[in-house]
C-alpha positions as CSV (number, residue, x, y, z in Angstrom):
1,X,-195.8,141.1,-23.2
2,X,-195.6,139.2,-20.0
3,X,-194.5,142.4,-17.7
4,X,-196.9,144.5,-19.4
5,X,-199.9,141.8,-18.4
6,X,-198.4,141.6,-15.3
7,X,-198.4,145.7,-14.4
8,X,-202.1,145.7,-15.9
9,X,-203.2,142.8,-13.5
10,X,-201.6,145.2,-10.8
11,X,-202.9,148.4,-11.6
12,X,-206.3,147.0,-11.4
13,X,-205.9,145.0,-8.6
14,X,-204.7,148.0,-7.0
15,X,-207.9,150.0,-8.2
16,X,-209.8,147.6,-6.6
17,X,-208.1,147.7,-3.0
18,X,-208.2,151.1,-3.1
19,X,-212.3,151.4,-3.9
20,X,-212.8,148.5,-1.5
21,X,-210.7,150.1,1.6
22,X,-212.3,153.5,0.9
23,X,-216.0,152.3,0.8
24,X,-217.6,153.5,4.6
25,X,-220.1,151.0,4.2
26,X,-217.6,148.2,4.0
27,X,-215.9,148.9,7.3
28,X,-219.0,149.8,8.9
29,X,-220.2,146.6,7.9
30,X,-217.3,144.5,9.7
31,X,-217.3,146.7,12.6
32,X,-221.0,146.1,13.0
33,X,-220.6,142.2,12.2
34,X,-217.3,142.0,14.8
35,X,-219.8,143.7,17.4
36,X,-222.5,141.2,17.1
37,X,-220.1,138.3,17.3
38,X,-219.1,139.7,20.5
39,X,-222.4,139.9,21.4
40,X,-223.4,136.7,21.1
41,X,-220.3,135.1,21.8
42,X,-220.7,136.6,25.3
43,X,-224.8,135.5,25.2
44,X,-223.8,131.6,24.3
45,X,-220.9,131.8,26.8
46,X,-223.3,132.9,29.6
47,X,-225.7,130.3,28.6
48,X,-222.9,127.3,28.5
49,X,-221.9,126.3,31.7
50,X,-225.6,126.4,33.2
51,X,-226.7,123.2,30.9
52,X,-225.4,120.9,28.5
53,X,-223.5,123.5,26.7
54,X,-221.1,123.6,29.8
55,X,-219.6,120.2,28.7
56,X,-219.2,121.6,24.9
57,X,-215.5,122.4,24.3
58,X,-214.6,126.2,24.0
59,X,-214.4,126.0,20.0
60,X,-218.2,124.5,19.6
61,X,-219.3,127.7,22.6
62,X,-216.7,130.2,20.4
63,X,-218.6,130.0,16.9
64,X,-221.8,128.7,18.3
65,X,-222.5,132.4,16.7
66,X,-221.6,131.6,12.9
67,X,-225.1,131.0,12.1
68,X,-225.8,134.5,12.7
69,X,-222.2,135.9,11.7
70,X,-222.3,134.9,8.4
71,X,-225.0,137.5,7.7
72,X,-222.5,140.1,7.8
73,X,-220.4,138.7,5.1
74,X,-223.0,138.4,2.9
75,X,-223.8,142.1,3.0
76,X,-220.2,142.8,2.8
77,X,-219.7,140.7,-0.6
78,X,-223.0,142.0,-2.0
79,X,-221.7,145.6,-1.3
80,X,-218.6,144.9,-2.9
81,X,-219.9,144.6,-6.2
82,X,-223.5,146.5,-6.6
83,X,-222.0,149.7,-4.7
84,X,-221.0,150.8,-8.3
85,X,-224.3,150.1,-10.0
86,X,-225.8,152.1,-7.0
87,X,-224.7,156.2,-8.3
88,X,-223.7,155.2,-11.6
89,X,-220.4,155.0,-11.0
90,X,-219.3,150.9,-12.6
91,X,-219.8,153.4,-16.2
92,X,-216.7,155.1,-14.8
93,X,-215.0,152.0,-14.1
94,X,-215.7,150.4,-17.0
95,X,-214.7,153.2,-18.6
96,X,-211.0,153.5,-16.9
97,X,-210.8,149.2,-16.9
98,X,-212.2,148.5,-20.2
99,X,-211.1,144.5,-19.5
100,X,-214.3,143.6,-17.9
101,X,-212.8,140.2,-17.0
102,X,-209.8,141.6,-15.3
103,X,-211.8,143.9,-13.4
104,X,-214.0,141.7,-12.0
105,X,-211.6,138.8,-11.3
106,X,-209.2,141.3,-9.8
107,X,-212.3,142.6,-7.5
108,X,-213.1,139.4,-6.0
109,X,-209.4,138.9,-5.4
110,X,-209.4,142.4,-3.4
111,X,-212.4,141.6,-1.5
112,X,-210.8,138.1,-0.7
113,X,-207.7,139.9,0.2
114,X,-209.9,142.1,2.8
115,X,-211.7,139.4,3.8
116,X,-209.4,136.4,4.9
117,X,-207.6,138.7,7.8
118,X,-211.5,140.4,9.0
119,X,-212.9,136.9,8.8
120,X,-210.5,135.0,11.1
121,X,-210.1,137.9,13.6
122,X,-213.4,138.2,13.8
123,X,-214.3,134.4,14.0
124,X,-210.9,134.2,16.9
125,X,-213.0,136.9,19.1
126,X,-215.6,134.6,19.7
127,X,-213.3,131.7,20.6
128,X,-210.8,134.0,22.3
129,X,-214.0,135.3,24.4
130,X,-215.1,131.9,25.4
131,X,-211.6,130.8,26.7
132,X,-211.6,134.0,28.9
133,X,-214.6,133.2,30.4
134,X,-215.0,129.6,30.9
135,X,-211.6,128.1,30.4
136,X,-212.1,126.7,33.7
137,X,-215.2,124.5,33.3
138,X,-215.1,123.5,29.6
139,X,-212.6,120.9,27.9
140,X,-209.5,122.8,27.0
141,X,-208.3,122.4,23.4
142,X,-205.5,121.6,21.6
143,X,-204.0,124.3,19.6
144,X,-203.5,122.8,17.1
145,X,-207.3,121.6,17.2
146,X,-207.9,125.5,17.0
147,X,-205.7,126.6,14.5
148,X,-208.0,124.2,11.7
149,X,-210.9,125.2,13.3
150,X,-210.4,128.8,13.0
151,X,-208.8,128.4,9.5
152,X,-212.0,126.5,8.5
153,X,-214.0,129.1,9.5
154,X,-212.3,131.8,8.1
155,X,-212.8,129.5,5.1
156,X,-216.3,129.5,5.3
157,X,-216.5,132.8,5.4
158,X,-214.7,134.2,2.8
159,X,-216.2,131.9,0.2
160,X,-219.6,133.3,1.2
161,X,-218.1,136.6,0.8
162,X,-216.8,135.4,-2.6
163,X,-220.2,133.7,-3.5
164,X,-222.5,136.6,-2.2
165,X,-220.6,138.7,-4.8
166,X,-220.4,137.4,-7.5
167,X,-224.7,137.0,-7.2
168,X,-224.6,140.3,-6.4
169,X,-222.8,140.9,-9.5
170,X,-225.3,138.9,-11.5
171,X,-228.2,140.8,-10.5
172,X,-226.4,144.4,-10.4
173,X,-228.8,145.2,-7.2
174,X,-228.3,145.3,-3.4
175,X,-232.0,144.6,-2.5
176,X,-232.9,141.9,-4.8
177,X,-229.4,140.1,-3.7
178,X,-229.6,140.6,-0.1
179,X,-233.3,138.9,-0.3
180,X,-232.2,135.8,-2.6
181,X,-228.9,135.2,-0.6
182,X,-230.4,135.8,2.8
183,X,-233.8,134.3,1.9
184,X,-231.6,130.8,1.0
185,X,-229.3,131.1,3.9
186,X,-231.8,131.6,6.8
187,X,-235.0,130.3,5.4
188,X,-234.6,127.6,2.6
189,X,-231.7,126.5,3.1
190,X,-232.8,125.0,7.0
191,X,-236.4,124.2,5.5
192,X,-234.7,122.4,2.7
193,X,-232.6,120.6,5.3
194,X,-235.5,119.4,7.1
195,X,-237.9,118.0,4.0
196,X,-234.7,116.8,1.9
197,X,-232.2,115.7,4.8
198,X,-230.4,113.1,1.9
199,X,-229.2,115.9,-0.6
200,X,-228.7,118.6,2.3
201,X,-225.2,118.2,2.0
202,X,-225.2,119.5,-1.2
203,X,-225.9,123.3,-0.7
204,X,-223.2,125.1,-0.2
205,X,-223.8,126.3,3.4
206,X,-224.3,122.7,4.9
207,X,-221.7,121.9,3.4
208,X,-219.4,124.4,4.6
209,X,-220.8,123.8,7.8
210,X,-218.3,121.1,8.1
211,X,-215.4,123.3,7.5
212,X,-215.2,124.6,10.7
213,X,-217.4,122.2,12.8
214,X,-216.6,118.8,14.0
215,X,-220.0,116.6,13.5
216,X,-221.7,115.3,16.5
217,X,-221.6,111.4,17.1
218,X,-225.5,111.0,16.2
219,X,-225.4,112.9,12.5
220,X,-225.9,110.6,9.4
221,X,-224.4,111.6,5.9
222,X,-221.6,113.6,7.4
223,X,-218.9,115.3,5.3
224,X,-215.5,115.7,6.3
225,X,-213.7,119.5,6.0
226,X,-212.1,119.0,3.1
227,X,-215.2,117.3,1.2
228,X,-217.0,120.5,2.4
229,X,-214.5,122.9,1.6
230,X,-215.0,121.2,-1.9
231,X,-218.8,121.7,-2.6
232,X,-218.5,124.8,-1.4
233,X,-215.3,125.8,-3.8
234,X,-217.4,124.6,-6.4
235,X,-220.3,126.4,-6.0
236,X,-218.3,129.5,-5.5
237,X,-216.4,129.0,-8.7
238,X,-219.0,128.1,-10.7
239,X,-221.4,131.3,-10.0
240,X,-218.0,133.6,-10.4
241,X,-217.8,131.6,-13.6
242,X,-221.3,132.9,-15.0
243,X,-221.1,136.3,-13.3
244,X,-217.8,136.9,-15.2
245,X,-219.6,135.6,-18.4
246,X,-222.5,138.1,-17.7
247,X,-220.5,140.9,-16.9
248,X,-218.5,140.4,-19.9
249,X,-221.7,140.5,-22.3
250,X,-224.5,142.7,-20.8
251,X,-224.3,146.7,-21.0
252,X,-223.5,148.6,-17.9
């Protein structure tokens, strides 16, 4: 009973990494996203060593873009999971993969699985492009220093992969998704932050924010990584929670 649960969990699993890895828009979508991040990595790196940013260690210069990058990941995690509701195509799955909780479990897994390599190399460019450029007149790091830094961020980033998807999940469209996730992320999210600065920490973007960045020695009602890896895992697992519930009851 236990092998045969365990070759199912595989066989969809595998399904799912081989739909993921064979989507164009997927790839496109990280290639696009790891071009930006080059982009403005080189834009904040130009900018740093003519003001204050010069004194900013090569990590803070590095994913000064992460505000912007995290935009690609959304996409991507959205994609992921309305790409099938898109030509019809989740009747076919559902069809193949009649366990709806398996399938969707074993999807977010996939597109963690593709996400947790993209994200770091991806989020290292930027840092790797900084210390090229301005090792010289910025504080060098410690390596180890960089090592949690870069695992925080590829933290961050996969769990708004992870949350992006299972929303997208929820509401079975690309459009409506993409406007409610970015709509939070870029507009009420920092809005929010500004009228309600005691309870910011509690969406999970600020509070992710503290994964990967150190806090400055002025900030109030700081959280420290792991706390903010914590809000964040919760709010992840709690909207997988209900999208798996959902998905379970609701008609393709």
């Amino acid at each position: 009973m236990s092998a045969s649960s365990s070759r199912k969990i595989t066989r969809i699993l595998g399904a799912e990494l081989d739909k993921l890895v064979t989507l164009p828009l997927v790839w496109r979508t990280l290639m696009g996203t790891f071009i930006l991040n080059v982009v403005l990595a080189a834009a904040f790196t130009s900018a740093g060593p003519q003001g204050a940013a010069g004194t900013q260690s090569i990590l803070n210069i590095g994913l000064a873009s992460m505000g912007y990058l995290q935009a690609g990941f959304i996409i991507l995690g959205i994609l992921a999971t309305c790409s099938e509701y898109t030509g019809g195509q989740i009747r076919t799955t559902l069809t193949t993969i009649p366990w709806r909780g398996f399938q969707l479990s074993m999807k977010l897994l996939a597109l963690a699985i593709v996400t947790i390599p993209m994200a770091f190399i991806i989020a290292a460019s930027g840092v790797l492009y900084a210390f090229m450029m301005i090792r010289d007149t910025a504080f060098v790091i410690e390596i180890d220093a960089m090592i949690k830094t870069l695992a925080g961020a590829t933290g961050y980033l996969t769990l708004t992969t992870l949350l992006s998807a299972a929303i997208g999940a929820l509401l079975r469209r690309t459009t409506p998704a993409l406007v409610v996730l970015l709509g939070h992320y870029f507009i009420v999210s920092p809005l929010l932050r500004d009228f309600l600065p005691r309870i910011k920490n509690v969406f999970p973007d600020t509070a992710g924010y503290y994964m990967y960045m150190p806090p400055t020695s002025n900030e109030i009602n700081i959280l420290t990584p792991m706390k903010g890896t914590g809000i964040f895992m919760l709010w992840t697992l709690i909207f997988i929670t209900v999208a798996i519930v959902f998905y379970r009851k609701r008609d393709a």
